[in-house]
C-alpha positions, 0 to 999 in steps of 0.5 A: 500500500502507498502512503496516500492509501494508508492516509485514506485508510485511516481518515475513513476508520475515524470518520466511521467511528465519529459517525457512529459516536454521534447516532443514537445508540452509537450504532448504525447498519453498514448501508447507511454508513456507506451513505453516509461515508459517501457523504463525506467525500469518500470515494469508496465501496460498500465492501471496502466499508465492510473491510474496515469495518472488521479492521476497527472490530479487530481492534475492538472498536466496534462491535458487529451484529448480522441480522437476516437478509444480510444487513450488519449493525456496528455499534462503536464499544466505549473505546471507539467513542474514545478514538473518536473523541480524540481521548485514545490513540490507536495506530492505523486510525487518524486523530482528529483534528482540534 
């Protein structure tokens, strides 16, 4: 990977994890997760949203439920809202900026 996609790879596990900070709950389905991603100027797929997805869920920063008809609610553990938050770093996810 170049420097430049690991810079997009980590900008977009920290805007997952701001996104799902801020919903009720802090929990959403992947489909409106890639909506929302979209949204902010992300150029990517709803499988690359799912691989970094299962990234963050290896580091314990979210946590996956698959429902019937193949639809997965993240919801971000005490510790993403941290990483989100600025409050815990954790290498392969950007910081945010003050």
């Amino acid at each position: 990977m170049s420097a430049l996609s690991d810079a997009i790879d980590h900008d977009l596990r920290l805007a997952i994890l701001q996104l799902l900070a801020g919903e009720v709950g802090f929990q959403a389905n992947v489909r409106v997760l890639h909506t929302a991603v979209v949204g902010l100027r992300f150029r990517v797929s709803r499988d690359k949203v799912v691989t970094e997805v299962a990234w963050l869920r290896e580091q314990r920063l979210v946590e996956v439920d698959a429902l019937p008809q193949d639809v997965s609610v993240v919801k971000a553990t005490v510790r993403g809202r941290e990483v989100a938050q600025g409050l815990v770093a954790v290498p392969g996810v950007s910081q945010p900026e003050a």
